[in-house]
C-alpha positions in Angstrom: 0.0 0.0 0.0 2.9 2.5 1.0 4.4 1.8 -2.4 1.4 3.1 -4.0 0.9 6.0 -2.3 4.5 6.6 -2.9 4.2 5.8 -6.9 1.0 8.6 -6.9 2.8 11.4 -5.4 5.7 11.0 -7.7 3.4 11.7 -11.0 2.0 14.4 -9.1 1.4 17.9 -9.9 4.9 18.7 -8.7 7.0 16.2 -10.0 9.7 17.6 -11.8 9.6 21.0 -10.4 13.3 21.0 -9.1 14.2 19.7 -12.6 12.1 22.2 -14.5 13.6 25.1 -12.6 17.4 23.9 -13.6 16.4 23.3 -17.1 15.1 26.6 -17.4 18.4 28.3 -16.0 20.0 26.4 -18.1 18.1 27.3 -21.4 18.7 31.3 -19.9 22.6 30.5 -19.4 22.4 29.7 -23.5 23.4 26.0 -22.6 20.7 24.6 -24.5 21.9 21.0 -25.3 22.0 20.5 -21.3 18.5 22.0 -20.7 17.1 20.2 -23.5 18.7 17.2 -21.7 17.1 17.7 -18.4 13.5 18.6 -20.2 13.6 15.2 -21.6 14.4 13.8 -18.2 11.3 15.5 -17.1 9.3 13.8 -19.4 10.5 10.2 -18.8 10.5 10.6 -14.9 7.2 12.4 -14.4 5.0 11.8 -17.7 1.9 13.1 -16.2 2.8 16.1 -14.2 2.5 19.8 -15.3 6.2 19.8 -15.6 6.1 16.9 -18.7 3.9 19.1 -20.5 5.5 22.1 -19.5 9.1 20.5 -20.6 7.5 19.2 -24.3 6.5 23.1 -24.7 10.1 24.3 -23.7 11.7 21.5 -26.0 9.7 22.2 -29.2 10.8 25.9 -28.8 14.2 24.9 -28.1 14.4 23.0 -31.7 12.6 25.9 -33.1 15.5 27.7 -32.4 18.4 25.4 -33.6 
């Protein structure tokens, strides 16, 4: 039971926030090979949080850009 409650909170609404936050300093430190790096982490790690969706925006830009 404690392993489900503990698999729920991970692919909650915060999941990924630390990650999302370094991503995006990375992106603004022009190291955008790292960020895109760690947005993709997001994505695997935490596929249903706000972060994954907020990552997929932040990468399609990224490749915009390239």
């Amino acid at each position: 039971m404690l392993a489900i409650i503990f698999l729920v909170s991970a692919c909650s609404g915060n999941g990924g926030k630390e990650l999302f936050e370094t991503a995006k300093f990375e992106e603004v430190q022009n190291n955008k090979e790292h960020s895109a790096e760690l947005y993709e982490e997001i994505i695997k790690k935490y596929p249903k949080s706000e972060y994954a969706k907020k990552a997929e925006e932040r990468l399609k830009a990224l490749k915009g850009t390239e």
